[in-house]
N, CA, C and O of each residue as an XYZ file, in Angstrom:
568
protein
N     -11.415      1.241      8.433
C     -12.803      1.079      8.835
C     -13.552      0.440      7.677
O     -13.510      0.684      6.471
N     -14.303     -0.516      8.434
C     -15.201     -0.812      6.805
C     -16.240     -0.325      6.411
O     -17.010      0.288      7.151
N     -16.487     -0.584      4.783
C     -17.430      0.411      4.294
C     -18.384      0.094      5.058
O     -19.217      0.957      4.780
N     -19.038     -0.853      6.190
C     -20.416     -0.657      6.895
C     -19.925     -0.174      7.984
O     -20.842      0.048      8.775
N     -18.948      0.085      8.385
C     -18.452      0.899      9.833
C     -18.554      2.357      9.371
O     -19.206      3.119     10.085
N     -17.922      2.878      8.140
C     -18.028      3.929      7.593
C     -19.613      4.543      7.734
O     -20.207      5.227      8.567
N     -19.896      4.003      6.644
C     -21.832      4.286      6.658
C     -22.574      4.341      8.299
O     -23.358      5.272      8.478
N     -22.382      3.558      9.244
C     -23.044      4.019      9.972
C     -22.164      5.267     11.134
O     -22.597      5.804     12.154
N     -21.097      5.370     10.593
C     -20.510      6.606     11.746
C     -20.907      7.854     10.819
O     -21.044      8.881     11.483
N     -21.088      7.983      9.677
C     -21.974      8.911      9.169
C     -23.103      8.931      9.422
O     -23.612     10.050      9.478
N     -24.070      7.612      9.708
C     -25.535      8.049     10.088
C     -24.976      8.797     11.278
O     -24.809     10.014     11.192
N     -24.721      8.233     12.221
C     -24.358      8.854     13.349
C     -23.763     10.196     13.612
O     -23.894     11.046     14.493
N     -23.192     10.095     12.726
C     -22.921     12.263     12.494
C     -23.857     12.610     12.340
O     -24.264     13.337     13.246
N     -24.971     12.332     10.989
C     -25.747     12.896     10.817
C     -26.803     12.872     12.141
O     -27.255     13.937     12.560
N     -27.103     11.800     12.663
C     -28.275     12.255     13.981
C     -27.746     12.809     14.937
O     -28.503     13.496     15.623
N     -26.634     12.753     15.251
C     -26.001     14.185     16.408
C     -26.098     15.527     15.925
O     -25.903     16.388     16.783
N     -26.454     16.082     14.297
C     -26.444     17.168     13.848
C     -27.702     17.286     13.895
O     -28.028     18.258     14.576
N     -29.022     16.409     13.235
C     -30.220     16.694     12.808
C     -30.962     16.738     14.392
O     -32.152     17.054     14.360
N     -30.491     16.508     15.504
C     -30.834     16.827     16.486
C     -32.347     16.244     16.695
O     -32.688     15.312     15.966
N     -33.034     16.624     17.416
C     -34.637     16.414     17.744
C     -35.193     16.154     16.684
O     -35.859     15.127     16.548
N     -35.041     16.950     15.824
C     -35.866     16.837     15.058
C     -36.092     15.524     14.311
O     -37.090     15.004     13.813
N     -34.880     15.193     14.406
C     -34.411     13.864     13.755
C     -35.108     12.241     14.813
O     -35.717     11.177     14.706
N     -34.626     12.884     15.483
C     -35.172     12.233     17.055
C     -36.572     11.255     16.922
O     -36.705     10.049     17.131
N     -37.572     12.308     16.477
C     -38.630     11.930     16.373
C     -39.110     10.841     15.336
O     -40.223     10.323     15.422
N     -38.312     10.569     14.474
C     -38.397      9.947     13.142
C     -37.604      8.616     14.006
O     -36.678      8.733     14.808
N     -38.258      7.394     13.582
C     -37.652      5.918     13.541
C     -36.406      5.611     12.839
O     -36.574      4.855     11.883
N     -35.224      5.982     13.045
C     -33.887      5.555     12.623
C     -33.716      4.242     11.778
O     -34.040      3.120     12.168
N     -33.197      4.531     10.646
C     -33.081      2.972     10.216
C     -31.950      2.621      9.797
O     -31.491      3.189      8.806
N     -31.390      1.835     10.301
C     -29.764      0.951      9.663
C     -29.945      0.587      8.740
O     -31.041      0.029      8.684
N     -29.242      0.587      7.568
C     -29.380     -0.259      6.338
C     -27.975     -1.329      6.240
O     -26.750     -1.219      6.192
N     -29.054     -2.451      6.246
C     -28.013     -3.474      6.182
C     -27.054     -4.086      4.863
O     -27.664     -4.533      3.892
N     -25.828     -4.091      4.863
C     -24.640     -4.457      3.967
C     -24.077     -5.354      4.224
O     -23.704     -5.554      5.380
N     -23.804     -6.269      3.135
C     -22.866     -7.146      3.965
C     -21.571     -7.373      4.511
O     -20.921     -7.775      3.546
N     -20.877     -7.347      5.436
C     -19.596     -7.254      5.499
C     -18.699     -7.847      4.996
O     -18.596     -9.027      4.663
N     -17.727     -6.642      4.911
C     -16.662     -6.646      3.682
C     -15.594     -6.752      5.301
O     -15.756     -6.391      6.467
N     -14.526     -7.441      4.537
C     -13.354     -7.725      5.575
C     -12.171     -6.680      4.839
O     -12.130     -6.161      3.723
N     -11.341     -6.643      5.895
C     -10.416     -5.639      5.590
C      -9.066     -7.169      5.513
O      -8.115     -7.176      4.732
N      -9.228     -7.750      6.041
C      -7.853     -8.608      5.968
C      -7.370     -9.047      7.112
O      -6.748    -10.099      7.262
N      -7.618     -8.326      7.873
C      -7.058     -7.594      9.647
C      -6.900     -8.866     10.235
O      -7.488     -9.747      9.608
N      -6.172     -9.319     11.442
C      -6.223    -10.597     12.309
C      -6.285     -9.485     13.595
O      -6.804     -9.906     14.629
N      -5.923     -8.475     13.586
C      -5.832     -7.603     14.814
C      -7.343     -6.924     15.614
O      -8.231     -6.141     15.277
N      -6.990     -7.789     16.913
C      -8.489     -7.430     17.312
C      -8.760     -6.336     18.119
O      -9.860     -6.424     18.664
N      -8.039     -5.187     18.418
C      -8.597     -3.778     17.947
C      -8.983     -3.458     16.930
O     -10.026     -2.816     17.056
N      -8.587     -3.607     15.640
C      -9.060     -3.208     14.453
C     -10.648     -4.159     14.043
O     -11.568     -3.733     13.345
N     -10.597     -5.032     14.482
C     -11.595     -5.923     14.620
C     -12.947     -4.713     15.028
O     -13.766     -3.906     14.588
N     -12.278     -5.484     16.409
C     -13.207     -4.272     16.775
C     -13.802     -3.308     16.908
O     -14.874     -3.244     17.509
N     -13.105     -2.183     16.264
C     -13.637     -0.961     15.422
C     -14.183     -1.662     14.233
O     -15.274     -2.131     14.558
N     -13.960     -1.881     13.251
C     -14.560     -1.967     12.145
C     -16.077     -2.792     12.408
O     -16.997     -2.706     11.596
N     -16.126     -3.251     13.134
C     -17.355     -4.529     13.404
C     -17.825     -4.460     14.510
O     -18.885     -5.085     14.530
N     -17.403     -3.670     16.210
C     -18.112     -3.682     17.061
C     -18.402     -1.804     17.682
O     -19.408     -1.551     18.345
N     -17.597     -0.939     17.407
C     -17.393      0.300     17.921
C     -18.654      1.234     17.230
O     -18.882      2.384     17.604
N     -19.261      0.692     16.394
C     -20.258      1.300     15.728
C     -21.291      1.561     16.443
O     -21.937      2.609     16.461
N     -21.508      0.311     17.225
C     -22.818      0.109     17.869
C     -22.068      0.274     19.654
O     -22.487      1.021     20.539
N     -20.936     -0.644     19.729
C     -20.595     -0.607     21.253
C     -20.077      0.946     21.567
O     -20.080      1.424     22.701
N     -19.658      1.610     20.448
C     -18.483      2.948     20.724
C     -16.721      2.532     20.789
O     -16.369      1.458     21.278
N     -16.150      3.099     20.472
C     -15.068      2.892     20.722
C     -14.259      2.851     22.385
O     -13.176      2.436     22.797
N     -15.102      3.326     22.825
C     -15.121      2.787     24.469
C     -15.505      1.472     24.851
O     -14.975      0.870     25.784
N     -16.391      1.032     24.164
C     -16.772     -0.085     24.389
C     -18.237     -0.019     25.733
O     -18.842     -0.920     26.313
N     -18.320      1.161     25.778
C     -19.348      1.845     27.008
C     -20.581      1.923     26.637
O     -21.511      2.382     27.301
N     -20.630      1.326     25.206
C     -22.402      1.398     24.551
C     -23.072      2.214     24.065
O     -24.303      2.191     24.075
N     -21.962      3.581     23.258
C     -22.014      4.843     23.408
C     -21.706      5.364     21.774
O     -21.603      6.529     21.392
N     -21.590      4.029     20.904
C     -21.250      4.135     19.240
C     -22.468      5.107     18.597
O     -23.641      5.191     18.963
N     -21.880      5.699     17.679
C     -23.074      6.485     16.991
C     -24.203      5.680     15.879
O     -24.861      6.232     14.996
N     -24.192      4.750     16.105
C     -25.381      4.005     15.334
C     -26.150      3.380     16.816
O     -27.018      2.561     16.511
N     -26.025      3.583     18.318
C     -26.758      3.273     19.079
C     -27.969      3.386     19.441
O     -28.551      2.492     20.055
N     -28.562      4.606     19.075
C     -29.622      5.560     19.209
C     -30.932      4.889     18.051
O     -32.154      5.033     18.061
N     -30.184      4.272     17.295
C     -31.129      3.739     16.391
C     -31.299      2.262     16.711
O     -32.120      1.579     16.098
N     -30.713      1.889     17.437
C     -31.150      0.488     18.049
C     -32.377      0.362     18.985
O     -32.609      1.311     19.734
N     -33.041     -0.533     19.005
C     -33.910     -0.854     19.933
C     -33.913     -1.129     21.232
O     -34.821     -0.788     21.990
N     -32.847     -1.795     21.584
C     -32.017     -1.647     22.880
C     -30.434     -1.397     22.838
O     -29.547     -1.681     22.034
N     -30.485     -0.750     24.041
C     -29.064      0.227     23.899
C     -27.763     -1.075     23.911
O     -27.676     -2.138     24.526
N     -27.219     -0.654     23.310
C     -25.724     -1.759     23.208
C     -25.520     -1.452     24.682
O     -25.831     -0.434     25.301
N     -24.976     -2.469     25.068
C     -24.204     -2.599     26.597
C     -22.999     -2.325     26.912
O     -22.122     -2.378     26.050
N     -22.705     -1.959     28.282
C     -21.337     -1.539     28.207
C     -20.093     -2.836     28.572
O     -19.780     -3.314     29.663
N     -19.544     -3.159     27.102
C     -19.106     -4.316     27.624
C     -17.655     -4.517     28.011
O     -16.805     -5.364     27.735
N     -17.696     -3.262     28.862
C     -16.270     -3.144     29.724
C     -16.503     -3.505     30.839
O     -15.768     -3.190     31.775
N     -17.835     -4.424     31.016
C     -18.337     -4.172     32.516
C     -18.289     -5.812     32.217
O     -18.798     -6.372     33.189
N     -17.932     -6.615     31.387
C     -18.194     -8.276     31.704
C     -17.692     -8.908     32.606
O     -18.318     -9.691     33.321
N     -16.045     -8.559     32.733
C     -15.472     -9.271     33.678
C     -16.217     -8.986     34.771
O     -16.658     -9.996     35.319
N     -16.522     -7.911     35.300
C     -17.328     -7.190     36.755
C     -18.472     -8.278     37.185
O     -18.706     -8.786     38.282
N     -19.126     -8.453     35.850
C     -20.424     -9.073     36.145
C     -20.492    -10.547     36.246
O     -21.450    -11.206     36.652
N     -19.363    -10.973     35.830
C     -18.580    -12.259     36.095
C     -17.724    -12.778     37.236
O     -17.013    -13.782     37.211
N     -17.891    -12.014     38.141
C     -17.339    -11.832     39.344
C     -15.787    -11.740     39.277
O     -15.072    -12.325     40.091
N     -15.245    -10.873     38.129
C     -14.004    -10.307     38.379
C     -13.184    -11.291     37.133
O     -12.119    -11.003     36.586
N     -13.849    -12.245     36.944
C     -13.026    -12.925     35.784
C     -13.818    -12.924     34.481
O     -15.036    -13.105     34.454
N     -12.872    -12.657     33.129
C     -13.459    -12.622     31.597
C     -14.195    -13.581     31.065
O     -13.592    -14.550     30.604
N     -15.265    -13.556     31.016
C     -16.108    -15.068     30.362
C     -15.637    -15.242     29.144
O     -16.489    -14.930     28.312
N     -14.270    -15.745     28.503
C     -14.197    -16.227     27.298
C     -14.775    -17.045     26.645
O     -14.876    -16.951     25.422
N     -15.225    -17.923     27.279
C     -15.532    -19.193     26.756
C     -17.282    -18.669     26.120
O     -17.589    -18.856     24.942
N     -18.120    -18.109     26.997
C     -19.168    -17.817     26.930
C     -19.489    -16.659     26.064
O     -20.656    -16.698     25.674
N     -18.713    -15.496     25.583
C     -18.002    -14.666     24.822
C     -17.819    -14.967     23.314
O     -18.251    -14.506     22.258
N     -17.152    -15.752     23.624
C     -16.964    -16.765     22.222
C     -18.105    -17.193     21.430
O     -18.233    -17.027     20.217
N     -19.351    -18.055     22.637
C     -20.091    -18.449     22.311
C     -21.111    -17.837     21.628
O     -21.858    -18.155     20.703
N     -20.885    -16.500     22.598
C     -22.185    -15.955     22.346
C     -22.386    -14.649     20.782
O     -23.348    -14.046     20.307
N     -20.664    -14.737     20.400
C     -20.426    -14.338     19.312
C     -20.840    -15.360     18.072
O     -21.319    -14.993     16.999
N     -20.546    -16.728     18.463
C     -20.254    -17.338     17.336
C     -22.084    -18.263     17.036
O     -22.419    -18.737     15.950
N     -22.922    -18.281     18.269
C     -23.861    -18.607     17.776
C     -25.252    -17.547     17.815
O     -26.417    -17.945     17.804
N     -24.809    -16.092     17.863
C     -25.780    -15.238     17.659
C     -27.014    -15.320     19.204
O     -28.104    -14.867     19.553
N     -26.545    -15.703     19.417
C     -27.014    -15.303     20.884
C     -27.773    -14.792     21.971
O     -28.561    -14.988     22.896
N     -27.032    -13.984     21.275
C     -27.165    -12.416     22.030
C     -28.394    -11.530     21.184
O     -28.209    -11.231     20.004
N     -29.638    -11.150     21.890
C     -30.259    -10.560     21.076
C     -30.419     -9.715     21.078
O     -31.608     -9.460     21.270
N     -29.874     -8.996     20.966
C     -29.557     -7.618     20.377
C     -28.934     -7.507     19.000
O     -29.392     -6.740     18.154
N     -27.760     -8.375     18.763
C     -26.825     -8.633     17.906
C     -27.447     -9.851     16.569
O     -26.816    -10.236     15.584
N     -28.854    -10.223     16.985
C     -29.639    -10.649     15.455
C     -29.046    -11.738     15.555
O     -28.257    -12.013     16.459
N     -29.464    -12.687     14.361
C     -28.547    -13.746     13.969
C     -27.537    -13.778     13.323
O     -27.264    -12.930     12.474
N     -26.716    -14.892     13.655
C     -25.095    -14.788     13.108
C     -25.583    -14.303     11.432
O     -24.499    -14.579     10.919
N     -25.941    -14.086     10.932
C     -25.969    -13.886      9.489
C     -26.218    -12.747      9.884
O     -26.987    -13.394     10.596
N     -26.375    -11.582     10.187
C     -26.077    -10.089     10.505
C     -25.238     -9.611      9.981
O     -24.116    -10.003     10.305
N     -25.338     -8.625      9.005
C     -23.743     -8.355      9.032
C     -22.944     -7.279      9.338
O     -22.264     -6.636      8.539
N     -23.062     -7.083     10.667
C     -22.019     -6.837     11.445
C     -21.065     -7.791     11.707
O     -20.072     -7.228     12.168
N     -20.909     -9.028     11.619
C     -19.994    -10.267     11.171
C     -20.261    -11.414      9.804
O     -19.714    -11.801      8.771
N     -21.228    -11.575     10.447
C     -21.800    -12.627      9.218
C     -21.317    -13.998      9.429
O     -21.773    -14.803     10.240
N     -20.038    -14.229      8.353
C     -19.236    -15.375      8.312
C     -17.856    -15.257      9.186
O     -17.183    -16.192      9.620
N     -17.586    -13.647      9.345
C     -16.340    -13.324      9.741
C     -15.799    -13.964     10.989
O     -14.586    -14.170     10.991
N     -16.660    -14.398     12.309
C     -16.460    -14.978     13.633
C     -16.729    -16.396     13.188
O     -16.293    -17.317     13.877
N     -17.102    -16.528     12.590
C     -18.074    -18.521     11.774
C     -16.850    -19.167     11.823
O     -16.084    -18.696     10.981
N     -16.217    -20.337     12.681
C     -15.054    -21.202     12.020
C     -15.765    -22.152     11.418
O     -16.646    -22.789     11.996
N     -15.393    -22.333     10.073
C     -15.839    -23.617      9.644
C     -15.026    -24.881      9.417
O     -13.817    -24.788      9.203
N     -15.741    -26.249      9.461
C     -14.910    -27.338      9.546
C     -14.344    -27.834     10.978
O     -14.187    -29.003     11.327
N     -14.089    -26.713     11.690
C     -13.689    -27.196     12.983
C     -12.251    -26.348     12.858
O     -11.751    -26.037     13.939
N     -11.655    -26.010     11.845
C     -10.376    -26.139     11.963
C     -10.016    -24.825     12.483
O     -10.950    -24.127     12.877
N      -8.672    -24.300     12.566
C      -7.781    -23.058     13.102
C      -8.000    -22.633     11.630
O      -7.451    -23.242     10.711
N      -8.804    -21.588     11.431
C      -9.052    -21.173      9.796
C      -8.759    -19.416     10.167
O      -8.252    -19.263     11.278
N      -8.958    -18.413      9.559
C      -8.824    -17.344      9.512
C     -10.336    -16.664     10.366
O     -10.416    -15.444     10.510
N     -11.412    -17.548     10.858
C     -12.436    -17.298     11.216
C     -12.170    -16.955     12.601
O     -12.457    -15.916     13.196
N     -11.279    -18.517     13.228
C     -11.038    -18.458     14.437
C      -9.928    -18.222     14.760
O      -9.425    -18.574     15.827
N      -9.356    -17.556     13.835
C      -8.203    -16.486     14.553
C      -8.714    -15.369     15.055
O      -8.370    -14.824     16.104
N      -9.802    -14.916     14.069
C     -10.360    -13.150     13.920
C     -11.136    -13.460     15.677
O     -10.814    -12.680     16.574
N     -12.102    -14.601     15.981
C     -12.578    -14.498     17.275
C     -11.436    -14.717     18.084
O     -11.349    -13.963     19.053
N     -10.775    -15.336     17.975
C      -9.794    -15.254     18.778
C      -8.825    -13.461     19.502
O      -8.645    -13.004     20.631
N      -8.581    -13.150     18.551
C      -8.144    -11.798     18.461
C      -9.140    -10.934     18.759
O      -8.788     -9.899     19.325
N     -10.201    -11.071     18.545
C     -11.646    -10.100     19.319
C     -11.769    -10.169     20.778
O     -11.856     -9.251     21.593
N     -11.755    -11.608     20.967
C     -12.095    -12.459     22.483
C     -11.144    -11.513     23.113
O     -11.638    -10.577     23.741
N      -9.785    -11.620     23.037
C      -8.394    -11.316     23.304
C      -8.586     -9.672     24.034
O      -8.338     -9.320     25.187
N      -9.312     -8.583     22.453
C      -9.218     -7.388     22.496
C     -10.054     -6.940     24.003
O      -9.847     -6.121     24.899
N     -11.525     -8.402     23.582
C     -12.658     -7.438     24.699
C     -11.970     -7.265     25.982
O     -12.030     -6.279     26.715
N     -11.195     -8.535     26.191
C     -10.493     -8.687     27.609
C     -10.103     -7.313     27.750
O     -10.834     -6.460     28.255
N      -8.834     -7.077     27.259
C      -8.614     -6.067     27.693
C      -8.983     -4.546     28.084
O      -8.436     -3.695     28.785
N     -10.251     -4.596     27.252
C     -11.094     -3.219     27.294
C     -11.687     -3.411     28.973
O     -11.790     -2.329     29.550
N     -11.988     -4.347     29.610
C     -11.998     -4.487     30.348
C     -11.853     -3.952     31.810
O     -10.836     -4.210     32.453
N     -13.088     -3.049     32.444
C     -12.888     -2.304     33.985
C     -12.282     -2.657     34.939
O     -12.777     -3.480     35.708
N     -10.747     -1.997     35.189
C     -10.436     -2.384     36.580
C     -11.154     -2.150     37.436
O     -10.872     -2.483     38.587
């Protein structure tokens, strides 16, 4: 897990313990920049960089959710909403040019540079989306 996956599954312990009380107070993420583990494997990907906020279900249910402004989505539900087929292409996109707003701009670092191919080429960038793209599929609702 990386040290910013770490840090926020501890906030997240901590606001499932501090309960209400905690509740009431404005949650704040503190942002780090991401550190890579090495990984090409996009389960591990995905925990370290998306399970924080998505959950390890992928159901929108991560313990740094509660402190978001809008709830992460459940994105086992894409293919569904795609009428039964995986939007890779759009997936891709919407990883690699920040997009998605919820997920900030690509300089976030919950990825940062890590999804970024640069040059164009087959670099270690666009393997890691590649292997993410790959993982979401499969998380995927029959």
């Amino acid at each position: 897990m990386s040290n910013f996956g770490l840090k926020l599954l501890i906030f997240g312990v901590g606001l499932a313990i501090a309960g209400p009380a905690f509740a009431q107070q404005a949650p704040k993420i503190q942002e780090v920049p991401v550190r890579l583990s090495g990984t090409m494997d996009g389960k591990e990907l995905y925990r370290e960089h998306c399970a924080v906020c998505h959950g390890v279900d992928g159901k929108g249910n991560g313990p740094a959710a509660a402190a978001l402004k809008r709830s992460p989505g459940d994105i086992t539900q894409m293919s569904k909403r795609n009428g039964g087929k995986f939007p890779t292409l759009a997936v891709q996109e919407q990883l690699r040019s920040g997009s998605v707003v919820e997920h900030g701009s690509v300089d976030m670092p919950m990825w940062g540079k890590l999804l970024r191919p640069a040059g164009g080429t087959h670099n270690d960038a666009t393997l890691r989306m590649h292997a993410l793209t790959q993982y979401l599929e499969s998380i995927q609702a029959r």
